[in-house]
C-alpha positions in Angstrom: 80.3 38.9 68.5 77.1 40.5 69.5 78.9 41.7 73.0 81.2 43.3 70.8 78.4 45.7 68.9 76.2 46.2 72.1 79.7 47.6 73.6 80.2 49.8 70.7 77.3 51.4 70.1 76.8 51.7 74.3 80.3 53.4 73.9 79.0 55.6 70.9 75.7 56.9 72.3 77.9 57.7 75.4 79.9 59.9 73.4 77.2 61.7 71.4 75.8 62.1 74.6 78.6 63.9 76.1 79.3 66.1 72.5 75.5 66.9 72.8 76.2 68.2 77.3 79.6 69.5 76.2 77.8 71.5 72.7 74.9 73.0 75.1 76.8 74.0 77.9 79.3 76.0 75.5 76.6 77.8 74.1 74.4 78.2 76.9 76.7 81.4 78.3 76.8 82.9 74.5 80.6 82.3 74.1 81.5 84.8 76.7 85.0 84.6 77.7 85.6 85.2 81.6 87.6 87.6 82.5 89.5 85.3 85.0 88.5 88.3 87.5 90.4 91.1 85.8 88.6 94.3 85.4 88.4 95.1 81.3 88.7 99.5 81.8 88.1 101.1 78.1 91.3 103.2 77.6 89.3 105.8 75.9 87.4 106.9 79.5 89.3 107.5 82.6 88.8 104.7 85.0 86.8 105.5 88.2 88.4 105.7 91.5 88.4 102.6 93.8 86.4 103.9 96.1 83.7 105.0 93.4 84.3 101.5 91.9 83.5 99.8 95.2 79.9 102.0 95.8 79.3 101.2 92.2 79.5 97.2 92.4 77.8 97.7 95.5 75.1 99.7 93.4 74.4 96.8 91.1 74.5 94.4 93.7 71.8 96.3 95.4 69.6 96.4 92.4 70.4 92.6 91.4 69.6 91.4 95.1 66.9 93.6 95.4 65.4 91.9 92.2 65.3 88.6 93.4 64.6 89.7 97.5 68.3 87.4 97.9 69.9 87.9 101.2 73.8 88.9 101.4 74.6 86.3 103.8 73.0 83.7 100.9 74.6 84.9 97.6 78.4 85.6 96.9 78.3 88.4 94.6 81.3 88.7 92.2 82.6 91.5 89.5 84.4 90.4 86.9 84.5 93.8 85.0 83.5 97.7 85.7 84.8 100.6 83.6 82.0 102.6 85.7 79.6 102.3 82.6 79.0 98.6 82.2 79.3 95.6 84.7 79.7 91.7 84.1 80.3 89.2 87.1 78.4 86.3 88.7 76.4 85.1 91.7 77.2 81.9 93.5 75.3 81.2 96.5 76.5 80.6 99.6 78.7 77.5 100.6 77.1 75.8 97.7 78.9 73.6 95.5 77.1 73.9 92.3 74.6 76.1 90.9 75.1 80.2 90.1 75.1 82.1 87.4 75.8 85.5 85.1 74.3 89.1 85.2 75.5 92.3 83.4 74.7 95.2 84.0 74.7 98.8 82.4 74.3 102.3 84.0 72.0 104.7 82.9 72.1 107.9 84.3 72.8 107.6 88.3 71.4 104.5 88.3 72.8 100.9 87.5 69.8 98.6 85.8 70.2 94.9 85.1 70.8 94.0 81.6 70.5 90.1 82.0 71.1 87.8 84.2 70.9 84.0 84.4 72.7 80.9 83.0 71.6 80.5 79.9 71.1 82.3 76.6 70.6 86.4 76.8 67.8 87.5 74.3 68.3 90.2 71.6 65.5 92.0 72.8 67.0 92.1 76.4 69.8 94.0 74.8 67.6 96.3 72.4 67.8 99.0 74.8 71.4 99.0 75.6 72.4 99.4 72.1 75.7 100.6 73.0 76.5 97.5 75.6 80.0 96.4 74.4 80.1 93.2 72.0 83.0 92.1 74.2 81.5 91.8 77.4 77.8 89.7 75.7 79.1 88.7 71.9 76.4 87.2 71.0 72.0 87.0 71.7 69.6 84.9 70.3 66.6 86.2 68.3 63.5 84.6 69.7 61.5 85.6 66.5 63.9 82.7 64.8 65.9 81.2 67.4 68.9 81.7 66.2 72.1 83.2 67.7 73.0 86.7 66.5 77.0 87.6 66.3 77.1 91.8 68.0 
């Protein structure tokens, strides 16, 4: 009998233990939905040419490599979405099997900034001066005043 309850509540910290993984790795990327690689274009602005949208990408690469002094040959550098205004896609590096993460980015004049990057939660007061970044591409932040998430 005492097998019995040793087996079940091994068998039930194993599953609170996976609900707890499975809970903070949903919410870890703020609920973003990829894109599966399809590039969202806002029907209200005409969509830049492909070769504009190439230079751009390779803009915010640029400025995201250039952050982090990351070598090409190191990092695969992917773009999810441009509508030549704002940029979301991910970094993976190089023949590895795990590891990688997010960035979005935002253009501000000429020039392409990072908004975040990373693999886990994006700050509110990383997006305070993108105001305008679109609540589909980053749906929610978290306030670090409170800690707690903050629907856009």
């Amino acid at each position: 009998m005492d097998k019995k309850i040793i087996v079940i509540a091994i068998l039930v910290g194993i599953v609170v233990v996976l609900g707890y993984y499975i809970y903070i790795n949903k919410t870890s990327v703020n609920n973003i939905e990829p894109t599966g690689g399809v590039s969202v274009i806002d029907s209200r602005t005409e969509p830049p040419k492909t070769t504009d949208l190439e230079a751009e990408n390779d803009a915010i690469k640029n400025v995201l490599f250039g952050k982090y002094n990351w070598k090409p040959s190191e990092i695969n550098f992917i773009v999810d979405t441009n509508d030549g205004k704002y940029a979301s896609g991910g970094i993976t590096p190089v023949g590895g099997d795990v590891g990688g993460g997010y960035w979005f980015a935002a253009k501000a004049g000429e020039t392409w900034k990072i908004v975040a990057d990373g693999n886990g939660t994006i700050s509110c007061e990383q997006l305070a001066p993108y105001p305008d970044f679109p609540s589909k591409l980053i749906s929610e932040c978290v306030d670090t005043k409170t800690g707690n998430p903050v629907k856009r």
